[in-house]
ROMIBA-881534 format. One record per residue (C-alpha): residue number from 0; residue in three letters; x negated, z negated, y negated. Coordinates in Angstrom, 3 decimals, always signed. Layout:
N
- NUM ALA X Z Y
...
END
This chain:
484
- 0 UNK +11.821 +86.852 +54.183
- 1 UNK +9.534 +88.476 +51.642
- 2 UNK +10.009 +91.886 +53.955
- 3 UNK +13.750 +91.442 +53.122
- 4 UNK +13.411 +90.742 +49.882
- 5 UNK +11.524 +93.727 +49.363
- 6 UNK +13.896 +96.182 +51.069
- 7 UNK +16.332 +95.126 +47.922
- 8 UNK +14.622 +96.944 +45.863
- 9 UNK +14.723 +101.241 +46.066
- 10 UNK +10.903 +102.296 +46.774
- 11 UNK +10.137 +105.995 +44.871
- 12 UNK +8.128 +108.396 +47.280
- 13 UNK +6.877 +110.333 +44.325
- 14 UNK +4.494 +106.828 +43.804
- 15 UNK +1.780 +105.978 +46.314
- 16 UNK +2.440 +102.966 +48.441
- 17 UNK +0.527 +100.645 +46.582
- 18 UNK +2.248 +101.296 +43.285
- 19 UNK +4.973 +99.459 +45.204
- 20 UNK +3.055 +96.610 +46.630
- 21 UNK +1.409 +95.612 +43.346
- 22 UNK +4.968 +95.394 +41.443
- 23 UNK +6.476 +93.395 +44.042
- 24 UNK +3.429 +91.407 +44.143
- 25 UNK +4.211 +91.180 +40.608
- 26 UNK +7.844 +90.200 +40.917
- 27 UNK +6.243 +87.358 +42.663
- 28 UNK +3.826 +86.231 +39.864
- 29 UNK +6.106 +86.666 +37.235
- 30 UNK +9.239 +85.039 +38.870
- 31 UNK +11.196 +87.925 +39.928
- 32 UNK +11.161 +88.402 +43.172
- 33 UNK +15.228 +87.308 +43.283
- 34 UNK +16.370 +89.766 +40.531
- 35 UNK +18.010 +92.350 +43.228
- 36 UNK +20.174 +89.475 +44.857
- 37 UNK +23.684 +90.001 +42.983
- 38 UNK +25.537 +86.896 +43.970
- 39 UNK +24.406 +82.975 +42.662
- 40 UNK +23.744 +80.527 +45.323
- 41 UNK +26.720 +78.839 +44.890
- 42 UNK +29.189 +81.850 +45.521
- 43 UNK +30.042 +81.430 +48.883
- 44 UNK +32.861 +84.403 +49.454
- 45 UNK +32.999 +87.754 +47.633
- 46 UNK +36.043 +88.968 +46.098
- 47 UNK +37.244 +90.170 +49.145
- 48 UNK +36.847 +86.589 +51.004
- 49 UNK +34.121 +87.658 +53.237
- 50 UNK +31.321 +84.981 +53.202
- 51 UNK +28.127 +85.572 +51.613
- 52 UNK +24.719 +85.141 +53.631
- 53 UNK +22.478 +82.520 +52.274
- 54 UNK +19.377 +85.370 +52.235
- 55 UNK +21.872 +87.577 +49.896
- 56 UNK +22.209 +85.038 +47.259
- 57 UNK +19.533 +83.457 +44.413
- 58 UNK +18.465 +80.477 +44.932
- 59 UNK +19.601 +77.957 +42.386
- 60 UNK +16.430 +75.850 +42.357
- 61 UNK +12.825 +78.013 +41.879
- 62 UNK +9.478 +76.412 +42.494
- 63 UNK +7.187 +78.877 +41.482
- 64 UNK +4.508 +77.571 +44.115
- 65 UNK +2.667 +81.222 +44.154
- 66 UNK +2.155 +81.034 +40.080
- 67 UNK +1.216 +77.255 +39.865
- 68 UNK -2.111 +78.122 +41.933
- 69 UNK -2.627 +80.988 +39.774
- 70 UNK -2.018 +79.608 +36.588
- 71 UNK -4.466 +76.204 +37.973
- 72 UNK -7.262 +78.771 +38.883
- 73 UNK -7.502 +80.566 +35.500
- 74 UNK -7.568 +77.341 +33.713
- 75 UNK -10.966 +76.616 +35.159
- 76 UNK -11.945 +80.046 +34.827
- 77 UNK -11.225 +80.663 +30.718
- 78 UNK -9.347 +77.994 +29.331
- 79 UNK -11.118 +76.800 +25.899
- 80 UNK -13.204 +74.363 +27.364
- 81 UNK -14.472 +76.433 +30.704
- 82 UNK -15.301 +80.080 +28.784
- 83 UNK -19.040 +80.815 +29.424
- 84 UNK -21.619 +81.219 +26.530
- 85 UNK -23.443 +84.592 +25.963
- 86 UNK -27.789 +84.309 +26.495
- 87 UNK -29.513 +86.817 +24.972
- 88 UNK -32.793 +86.062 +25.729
- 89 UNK -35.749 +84.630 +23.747
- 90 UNK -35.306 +86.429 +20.450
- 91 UNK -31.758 +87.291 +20.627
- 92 UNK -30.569 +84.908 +18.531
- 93 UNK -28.942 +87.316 +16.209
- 94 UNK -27.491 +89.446 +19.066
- 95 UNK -26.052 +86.121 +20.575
- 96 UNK -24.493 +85.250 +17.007
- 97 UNK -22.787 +88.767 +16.680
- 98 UNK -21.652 +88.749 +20.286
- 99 UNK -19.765 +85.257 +19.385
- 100 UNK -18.432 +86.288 +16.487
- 101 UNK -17.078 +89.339 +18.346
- 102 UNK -15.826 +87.736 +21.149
- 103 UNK -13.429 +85.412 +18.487
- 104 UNK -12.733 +88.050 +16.150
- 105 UNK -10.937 +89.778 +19.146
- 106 UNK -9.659 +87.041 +21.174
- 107 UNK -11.735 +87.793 +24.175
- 108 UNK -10.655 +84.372 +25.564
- 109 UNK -7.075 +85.026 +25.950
- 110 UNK -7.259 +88.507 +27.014
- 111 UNK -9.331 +86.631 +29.664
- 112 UNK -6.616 +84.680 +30.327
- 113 UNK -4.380 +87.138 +30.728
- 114 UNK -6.348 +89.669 +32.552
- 115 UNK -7.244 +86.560 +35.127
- 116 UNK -3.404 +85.936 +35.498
- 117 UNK -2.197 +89.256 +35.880
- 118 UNK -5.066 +90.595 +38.123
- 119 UNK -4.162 +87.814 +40.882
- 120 UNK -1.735 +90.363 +42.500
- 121 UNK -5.210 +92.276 +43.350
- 122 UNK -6.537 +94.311 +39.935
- 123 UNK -6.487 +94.847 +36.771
- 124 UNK -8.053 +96.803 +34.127
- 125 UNK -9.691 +95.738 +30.796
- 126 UNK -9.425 +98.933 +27.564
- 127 UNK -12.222 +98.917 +24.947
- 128 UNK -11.302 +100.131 +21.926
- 129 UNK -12.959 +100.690 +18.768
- 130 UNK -10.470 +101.110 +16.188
- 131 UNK -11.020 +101.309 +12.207
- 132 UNK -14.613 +100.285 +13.229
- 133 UNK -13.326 +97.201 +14.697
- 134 UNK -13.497 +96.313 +18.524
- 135 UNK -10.314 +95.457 +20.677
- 136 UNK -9.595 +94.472 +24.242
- 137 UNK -6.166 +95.169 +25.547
- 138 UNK -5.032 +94.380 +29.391
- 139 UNK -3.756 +97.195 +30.899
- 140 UNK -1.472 +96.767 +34.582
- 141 UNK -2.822 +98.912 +37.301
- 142 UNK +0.100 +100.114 +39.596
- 143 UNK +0.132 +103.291 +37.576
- 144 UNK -3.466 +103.604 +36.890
- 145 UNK -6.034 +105.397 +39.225
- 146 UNK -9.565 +105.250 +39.141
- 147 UNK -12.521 +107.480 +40.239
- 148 UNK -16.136 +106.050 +40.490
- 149 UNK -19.458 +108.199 +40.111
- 150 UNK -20.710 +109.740 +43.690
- 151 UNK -24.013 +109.036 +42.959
- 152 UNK -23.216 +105.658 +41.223
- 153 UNK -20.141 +104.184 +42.983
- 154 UNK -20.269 +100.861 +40.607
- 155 UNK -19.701 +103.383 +37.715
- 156 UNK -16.383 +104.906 +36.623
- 157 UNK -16.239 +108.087 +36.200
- 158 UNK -12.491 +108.699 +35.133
- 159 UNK -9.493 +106.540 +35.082
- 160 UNK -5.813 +107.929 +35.181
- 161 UNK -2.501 +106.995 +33.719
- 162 UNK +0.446 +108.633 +35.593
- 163 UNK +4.161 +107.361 +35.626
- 164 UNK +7.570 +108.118 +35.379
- 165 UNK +9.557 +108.176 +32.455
- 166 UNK +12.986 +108.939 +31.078
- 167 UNK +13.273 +111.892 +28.273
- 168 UNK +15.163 +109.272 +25.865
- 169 UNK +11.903 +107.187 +25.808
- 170 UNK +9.535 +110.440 +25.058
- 171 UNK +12.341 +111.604 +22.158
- 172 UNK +12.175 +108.060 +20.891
- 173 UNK +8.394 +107.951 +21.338
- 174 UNK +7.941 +111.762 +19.067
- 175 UNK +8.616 +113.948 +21.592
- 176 UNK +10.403 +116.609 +21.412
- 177 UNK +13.236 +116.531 +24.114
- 178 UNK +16.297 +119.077 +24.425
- 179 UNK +19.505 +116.794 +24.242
- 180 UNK +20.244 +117.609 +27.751
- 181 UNK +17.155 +116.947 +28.665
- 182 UNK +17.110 +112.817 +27.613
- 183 UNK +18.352 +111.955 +31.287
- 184 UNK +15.954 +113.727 +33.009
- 185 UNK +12.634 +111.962 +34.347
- 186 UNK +9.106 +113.582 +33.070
- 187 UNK +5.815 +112.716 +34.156
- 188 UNK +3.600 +111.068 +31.843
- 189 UNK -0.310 +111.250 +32.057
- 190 UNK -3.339 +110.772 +30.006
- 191 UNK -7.260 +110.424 +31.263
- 192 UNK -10.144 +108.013 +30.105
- 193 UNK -13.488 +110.090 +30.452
- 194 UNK -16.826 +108.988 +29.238
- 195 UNK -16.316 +111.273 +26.221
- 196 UNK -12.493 +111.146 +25.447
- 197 UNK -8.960 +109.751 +26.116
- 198 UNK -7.202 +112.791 +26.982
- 199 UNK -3.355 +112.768 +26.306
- 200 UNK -1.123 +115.641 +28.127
- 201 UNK +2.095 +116.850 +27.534
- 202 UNK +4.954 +115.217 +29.416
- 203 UNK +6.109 +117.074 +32.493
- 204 UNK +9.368 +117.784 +34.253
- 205 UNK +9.090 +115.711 +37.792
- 206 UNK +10.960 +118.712 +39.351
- 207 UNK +7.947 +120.943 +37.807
- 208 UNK +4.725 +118.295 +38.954
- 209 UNK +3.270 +121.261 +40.986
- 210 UNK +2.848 +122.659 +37.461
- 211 UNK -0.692 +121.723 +35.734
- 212 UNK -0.266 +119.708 +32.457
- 213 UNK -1.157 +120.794 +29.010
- 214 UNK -3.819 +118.344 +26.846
- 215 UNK -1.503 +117.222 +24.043
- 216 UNK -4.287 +118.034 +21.358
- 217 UNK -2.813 +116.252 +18.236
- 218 UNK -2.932 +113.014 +20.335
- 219 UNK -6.208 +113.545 +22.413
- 220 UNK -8.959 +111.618 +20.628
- 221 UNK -12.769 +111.805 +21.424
- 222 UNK -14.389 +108.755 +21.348
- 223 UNK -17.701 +109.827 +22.346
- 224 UNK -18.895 +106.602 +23.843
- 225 UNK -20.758 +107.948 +26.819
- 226 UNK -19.042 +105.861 +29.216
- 227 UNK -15.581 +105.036 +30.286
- 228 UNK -13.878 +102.700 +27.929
- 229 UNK -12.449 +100.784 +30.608
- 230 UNK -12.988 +98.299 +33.310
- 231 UNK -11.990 +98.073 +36.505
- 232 UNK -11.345 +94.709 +37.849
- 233 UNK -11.474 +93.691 +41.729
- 234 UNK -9.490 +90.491 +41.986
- 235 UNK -11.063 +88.822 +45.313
- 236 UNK -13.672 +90.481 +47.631
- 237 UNK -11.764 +92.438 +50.083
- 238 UNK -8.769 +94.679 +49.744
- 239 UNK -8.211 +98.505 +50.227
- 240 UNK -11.490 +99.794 +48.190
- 241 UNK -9.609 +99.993 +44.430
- 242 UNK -7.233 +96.726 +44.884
- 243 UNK -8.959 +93.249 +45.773
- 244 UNK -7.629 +90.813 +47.561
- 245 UNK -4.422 +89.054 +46.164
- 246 UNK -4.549 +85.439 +45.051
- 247 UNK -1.872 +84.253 +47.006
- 248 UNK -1.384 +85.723 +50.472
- 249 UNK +1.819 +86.971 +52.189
- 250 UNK +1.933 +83.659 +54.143
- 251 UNK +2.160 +82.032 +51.087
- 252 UNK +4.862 +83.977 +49.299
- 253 UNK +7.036 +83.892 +52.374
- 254 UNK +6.728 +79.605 +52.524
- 255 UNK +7.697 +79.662 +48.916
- 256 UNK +10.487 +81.116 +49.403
- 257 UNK +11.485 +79.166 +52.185
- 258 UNK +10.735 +75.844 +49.316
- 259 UNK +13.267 +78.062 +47.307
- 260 UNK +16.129 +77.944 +49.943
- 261 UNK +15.444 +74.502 +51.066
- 262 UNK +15.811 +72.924 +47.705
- 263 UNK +18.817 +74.925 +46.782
- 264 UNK +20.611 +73.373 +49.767
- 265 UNK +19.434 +70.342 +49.110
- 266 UNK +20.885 +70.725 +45.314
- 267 UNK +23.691 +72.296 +46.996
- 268 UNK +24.621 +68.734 +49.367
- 269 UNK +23.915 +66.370 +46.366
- 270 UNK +27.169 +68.344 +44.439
- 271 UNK +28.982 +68.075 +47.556
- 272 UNK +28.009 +64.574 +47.556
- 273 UNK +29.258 +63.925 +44.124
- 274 UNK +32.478 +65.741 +45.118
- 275 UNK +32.880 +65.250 +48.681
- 276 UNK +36.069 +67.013 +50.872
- 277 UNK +39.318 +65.119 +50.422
- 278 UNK +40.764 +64.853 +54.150
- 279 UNK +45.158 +63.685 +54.241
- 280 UNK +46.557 +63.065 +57.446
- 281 UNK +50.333 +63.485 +56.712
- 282 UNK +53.073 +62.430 +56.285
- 283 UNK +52.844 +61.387 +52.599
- 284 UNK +54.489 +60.810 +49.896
- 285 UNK +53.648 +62.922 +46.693
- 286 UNK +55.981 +64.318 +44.162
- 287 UNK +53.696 +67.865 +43.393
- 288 UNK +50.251 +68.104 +42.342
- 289 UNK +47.728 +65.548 +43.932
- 290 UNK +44.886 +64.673 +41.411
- 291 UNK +42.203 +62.488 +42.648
- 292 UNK +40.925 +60.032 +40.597
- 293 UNK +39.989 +56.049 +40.420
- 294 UNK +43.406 +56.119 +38.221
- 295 UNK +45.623 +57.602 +41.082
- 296 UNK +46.428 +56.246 +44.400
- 297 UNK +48.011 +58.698 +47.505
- 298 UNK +50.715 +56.760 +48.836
- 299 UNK +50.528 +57.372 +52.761
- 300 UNK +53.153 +55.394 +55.549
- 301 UNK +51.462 +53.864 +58.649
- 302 UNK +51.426 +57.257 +60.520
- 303 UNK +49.417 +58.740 +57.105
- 304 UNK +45.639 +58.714 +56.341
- 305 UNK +43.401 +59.817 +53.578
- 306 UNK +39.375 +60.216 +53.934
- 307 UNK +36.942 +61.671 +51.582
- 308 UNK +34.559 +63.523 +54.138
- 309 UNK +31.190 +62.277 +52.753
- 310 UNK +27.398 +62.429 +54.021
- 311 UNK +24.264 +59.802 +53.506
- 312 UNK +21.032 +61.102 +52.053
- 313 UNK +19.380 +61.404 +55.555
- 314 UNK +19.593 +64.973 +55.649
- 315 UNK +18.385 +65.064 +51.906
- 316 UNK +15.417 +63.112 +53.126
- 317 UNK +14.314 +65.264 +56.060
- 318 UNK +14.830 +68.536 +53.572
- 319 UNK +12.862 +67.051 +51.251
- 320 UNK +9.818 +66.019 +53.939
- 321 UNK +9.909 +69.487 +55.160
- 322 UNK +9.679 +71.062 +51.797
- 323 UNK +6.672 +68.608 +50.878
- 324 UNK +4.825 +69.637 +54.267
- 325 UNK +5.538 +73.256 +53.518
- 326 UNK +3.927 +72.795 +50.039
- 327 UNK +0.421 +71.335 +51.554
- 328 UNK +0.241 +74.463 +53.876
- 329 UNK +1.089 +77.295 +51.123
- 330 UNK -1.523 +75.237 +48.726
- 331 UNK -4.391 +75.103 +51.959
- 332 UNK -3.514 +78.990 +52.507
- 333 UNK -3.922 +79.854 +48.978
- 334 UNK -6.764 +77.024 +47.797
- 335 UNK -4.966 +75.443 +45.719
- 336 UNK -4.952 +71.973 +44.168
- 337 UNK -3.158 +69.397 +47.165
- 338 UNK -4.720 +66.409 +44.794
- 339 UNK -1.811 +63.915 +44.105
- 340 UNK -1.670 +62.371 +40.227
- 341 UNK +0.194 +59.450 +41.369
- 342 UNK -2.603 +58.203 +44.060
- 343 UNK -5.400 +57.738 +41.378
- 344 UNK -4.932 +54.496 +39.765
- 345 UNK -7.816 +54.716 +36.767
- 346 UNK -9.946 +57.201 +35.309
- 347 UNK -12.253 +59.667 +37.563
- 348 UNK -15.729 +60.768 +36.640
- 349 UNK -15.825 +64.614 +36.379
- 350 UNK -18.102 +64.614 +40.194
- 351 UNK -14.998 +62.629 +41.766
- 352 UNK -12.373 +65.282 +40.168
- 353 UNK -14.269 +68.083 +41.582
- 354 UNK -14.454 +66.523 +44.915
- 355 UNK -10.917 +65.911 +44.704
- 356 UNK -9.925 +69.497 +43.837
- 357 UNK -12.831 +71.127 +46.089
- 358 UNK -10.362 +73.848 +47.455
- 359 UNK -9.313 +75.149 +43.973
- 360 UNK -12.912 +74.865 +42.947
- 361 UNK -14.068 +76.924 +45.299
- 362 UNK -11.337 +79.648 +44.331
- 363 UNK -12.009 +79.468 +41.015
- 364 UNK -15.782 +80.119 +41.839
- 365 UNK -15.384 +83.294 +43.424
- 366 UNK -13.138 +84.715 +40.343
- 367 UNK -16.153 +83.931 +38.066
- 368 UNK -17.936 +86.729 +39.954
- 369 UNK -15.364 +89.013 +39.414
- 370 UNK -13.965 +88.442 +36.056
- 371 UNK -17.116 +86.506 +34.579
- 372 UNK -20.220 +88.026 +36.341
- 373 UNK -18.820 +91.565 +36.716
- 374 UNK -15.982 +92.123 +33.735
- 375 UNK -16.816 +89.567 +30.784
- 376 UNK -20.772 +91.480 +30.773
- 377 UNK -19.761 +94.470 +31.244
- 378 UNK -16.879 +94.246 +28.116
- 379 UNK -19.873 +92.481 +26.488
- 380 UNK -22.546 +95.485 +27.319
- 381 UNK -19.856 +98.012 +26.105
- 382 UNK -19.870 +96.081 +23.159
- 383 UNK -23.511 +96.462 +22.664
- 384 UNK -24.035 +99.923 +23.332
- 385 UNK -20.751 +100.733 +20.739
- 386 UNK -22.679 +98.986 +18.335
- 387 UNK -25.593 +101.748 +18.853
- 388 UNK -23.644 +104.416 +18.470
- 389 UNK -20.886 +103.439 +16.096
- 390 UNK -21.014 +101.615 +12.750
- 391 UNK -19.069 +98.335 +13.657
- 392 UNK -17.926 +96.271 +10.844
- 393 UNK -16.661 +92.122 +11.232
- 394 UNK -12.392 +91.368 +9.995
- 395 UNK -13.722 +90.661 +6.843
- 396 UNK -15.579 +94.028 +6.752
- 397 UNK -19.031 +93.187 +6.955
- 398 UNK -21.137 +95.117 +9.126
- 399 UNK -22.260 +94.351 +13.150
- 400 UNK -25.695 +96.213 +13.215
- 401 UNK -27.108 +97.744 +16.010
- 402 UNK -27.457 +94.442 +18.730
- 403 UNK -31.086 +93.873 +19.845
- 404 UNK -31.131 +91.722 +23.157
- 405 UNK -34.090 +90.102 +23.662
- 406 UNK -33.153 +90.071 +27.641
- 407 UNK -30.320 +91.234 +30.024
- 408 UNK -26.910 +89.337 +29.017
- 409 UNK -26.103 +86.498 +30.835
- 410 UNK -23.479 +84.042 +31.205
- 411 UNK -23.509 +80.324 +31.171
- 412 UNK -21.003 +78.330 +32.294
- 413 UNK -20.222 +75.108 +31.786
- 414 UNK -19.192 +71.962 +34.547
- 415 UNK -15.858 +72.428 +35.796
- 416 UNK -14.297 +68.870 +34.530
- 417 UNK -15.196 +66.993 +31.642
- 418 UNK -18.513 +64.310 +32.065
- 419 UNK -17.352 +60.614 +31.297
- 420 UNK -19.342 +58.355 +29.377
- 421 UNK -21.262 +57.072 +32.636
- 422 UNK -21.600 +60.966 +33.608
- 423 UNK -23.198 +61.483 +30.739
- 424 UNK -25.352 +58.560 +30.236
- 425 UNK -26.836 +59.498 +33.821
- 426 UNK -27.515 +63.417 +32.880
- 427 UNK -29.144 +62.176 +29.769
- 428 UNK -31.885 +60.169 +31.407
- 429 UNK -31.970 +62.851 +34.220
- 430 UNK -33.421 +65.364 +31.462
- 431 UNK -35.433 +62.664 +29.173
- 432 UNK -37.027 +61.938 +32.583
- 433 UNK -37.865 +65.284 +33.387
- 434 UNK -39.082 +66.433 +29.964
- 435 UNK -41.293 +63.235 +29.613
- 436 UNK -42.616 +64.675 +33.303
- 437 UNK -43.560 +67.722 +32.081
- 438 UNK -40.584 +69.534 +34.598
- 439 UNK -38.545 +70.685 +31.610
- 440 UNK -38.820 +72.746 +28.307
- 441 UNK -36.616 +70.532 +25.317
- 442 UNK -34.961 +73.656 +24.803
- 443 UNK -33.591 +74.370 +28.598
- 444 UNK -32.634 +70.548 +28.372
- 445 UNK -30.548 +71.539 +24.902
- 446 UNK -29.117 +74.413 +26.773
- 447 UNK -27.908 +71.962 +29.383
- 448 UNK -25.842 +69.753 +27.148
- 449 UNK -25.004 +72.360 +24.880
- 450 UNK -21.585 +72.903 +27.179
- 451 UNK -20.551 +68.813 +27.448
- 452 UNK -21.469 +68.613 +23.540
- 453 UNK -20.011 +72.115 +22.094
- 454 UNK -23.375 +73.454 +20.479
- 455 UNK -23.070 +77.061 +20.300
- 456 UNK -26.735 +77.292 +19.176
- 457 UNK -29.763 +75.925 +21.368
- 458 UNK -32.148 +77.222 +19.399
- 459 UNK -30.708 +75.853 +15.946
- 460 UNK -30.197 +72.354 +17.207
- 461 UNK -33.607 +72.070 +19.225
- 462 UNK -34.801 +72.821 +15.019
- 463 UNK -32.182 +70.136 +14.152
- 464 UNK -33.925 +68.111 +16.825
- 465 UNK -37.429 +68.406 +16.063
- 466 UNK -37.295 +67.779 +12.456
- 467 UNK -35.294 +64.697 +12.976
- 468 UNK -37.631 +63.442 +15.090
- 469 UNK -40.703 +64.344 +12.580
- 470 UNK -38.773 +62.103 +10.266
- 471 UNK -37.788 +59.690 +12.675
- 472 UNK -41.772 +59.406 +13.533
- 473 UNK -42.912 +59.723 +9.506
- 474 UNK -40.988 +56.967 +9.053
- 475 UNK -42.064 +54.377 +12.407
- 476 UNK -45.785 +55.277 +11.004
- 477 UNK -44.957 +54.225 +7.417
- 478 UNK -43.546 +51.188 +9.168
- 479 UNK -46.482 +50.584 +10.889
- 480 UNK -48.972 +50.652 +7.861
- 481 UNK -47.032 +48.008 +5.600
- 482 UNK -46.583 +45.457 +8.689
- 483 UNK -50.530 +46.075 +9.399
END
């Protein structure tokens, strides 16, 4: 069905054939995969009174099966209480404060968020900007974008380019300058990230592509970074080499679809049921219009019969059995969470919640090696090496400073469900056990519980630590001496 669906919408040769894939992967995500279909599920004959195939119409009722995983997935990925913490090393405390004030300042969470969503149809791309000496992140789609990595260094881009269609209206209404009978016509638009500029050309007749574009100078700018402001991001291991692998499969899409159609005729035989057929075996006796209501009797003679043609929820039943088995095996194909609220009668310790939701665990586990391991440090080591180069300044317009790491960033990420009381109690004594054993360093037991207890600062409340202890000890001696 999702082969038909796609052959609704017009594919354009001038594009490459992923260009298509990703924005009906897309449609999918974003919940418009049904846009092309013209008629409503409940229009059953055109206006010529030829009957409408089910597979031409909406569907009334939308699950959204393909989005729910997604949306589940990035949750544990980068919602507020799953986004790593920067390490800097020993001795990068300063470089670990600047880095956190960075990453709020700019909202690195949600564009997180957003890259994470939007990069589950396969990719997605990540722009680093430094603007008014500020730094900004902004989420770029990637069916028009192209990227080249470094011969020598293929884990290195080397350029990335922009290239789509667009209408001569938009360019006028953009600055261009367009001939009026020109605003119809379809240009190319282009412009190149290097690792010394962001190139901007001059938009180009689609008839005329065989003709090499000019570098729009007044819009060109030269950042001078020494590496391309952008990155590049791989959703799932696999794919065609610049796509990964899509979150949800085309198994997956197709059963959803199949939910969509199922529960539209099921919402389509509990109007009927409301309503059902009126069936008059004649004679009769009316005197014009028949209106059926609990107010209005048909008066029949003993040849004469009225029935309302009705059905019993069986069928409903069955439909709605089918759909539920149909949701476990789109869910198992795409990893998804098949944990049901209603079974668990009290309170689960964060270990029983991730046993419970292994499958979506697991998913959201290999994203952190794309979008945590690979994109979050290198948006963070872009941030570092701007800092070198360029004089970075804070909103409030204080200054960043060059950023001295006192070892390779690092993320550190905290447990994937909240500890309970009892979880915590037991990972307490765990570390007092093996710091009184000599096993553990007071400060790698901070970093541990800096995650369950929101400390942003090891270092600063191991200090906190160790002085209320002194006092705590100052005082048990003082103790001591007056009961002696």
């Amino acid at each position: 069905m999702f082969k038909t669906l796609q052959a609704t919408f017009g594919k354009d040769k001038d594009y490459p054939d992923r260009t298509f894939r990703l924005s009906m992967l897309s449609r999918v995500l974003n919940g418009e995969l049904y846009d092309n279909l013209k008629h409503a599920f409940n229009e059953e004959k055109n206006d010529a009174g030829e009957y409408i195939k089910l597979r031409d119409r909406r569907p009334s009722v939308r699950y959204g099966l393909c989005r729910l995983v997604v949306d589940d997935s990035v949750s544990l990925l980068f919602s507020e209480g799953h986004f790593p913490q920067v390490d800097c090393g020993k001795g990068g405390e300063t470089a670990k404060e600047a880095l956190q004030r960075i990453v709020k300042e700019s909202a690195l969470n949600e564009v997180m968020i957003d890259a994470a969503t939007r990069g589950s149809i396969g990719s997605v791309a990540i722009l680093f900007r430094v603007l008014a000496a500020r730094v900004f992140f902004d989420v770029m789609d990637t069916q028009f974008l192209t990227p080249a990595w470094k011969k020598d260094a293929p884990d290195t881009l080397e350029q990335v380019t922009e290239k789509y269609k667009v209408k001569g209206q938009a360019l006028k209404d953009s600055g261009y300058a367009i001939k009026d009978d020109e605003l119809k016509v379809d240009f190319w638009f282009q412009r190149d990230w290097t690792e010394e500029s962001e190139i901007w050309y001059q938009p180009v007749k689609v008839e005329a592509a065989a003709k090499a574009p000019e570098i729009d100078k007044d819009k060109t700018v030269d950042h001078k970074l020494g590496f391309v402001p952008v990155v590049w991001i791989k959703n799932l291991p696999g794919g065609n080499g610049i796509d990964g692998t899509c979150t949800f499969p085309a198994e997956a899409i197709d059963t959803g679809i199949e939910i969509d159609y199922q529960l539209s005729q099921v919402g389509r035989g509990l109007k009927y049921s409301s309503d059902p057929t009126l069936l008059i075996k004649e004679p009769i006796y009316s005197d014009g219009t028949m209106v059926r209501s609990a107010s209005n009797a048909i008066t029949v003679n003993e040849k004469g019969d009225a029935k309302l043609l009705e059905i019993n929820g069986t069928a409903a039943t069955a439909v709605m059995d089918y759909v539920r088995m149909l949701r476990e095996f789109a869910l198992e194909s795409m990893h998804g969470n098949r944990a049901n609220a209603d079974k668990i009668s009290a309170a689960q310790s964060g270990r029983a919640m991730e046993l419970a939701n292994q499958a979506l665990i697991w998913l959201a586990d290999r994203l952190r090696i794309s979008y945590g391991e690979g994109a979050l440090l290198e948006l963070l080591n872009m941030v570092v090496k701007a800092a070198d180069k360029l004089a970075l300044t804070y909103k409030d317009g204080s200054k960043v400073g060059k950023i001295a790491l006192g070892a390779p960033l690092a993320l550190r990420w905290p447990s994937w469900y909240q500890p309970t009381t009892t979880d915590m109690q037991s990972t307490a004594g765990t570390l007092r056990m093996l710091c009184d054993a000599g096993l553990m360093g007071r400060l790698t037991a901070i970093k541990v519980l800096c995650a369950q207890y929101d400390i942003e600062d090891a270092e600063a409340e191991k200090a906190l630590a160790d002085a209320d202890m002194k006092e705590r000890n100052a005082d048990a001696q003082v103790k001591a001496a007056i009961t002696e």
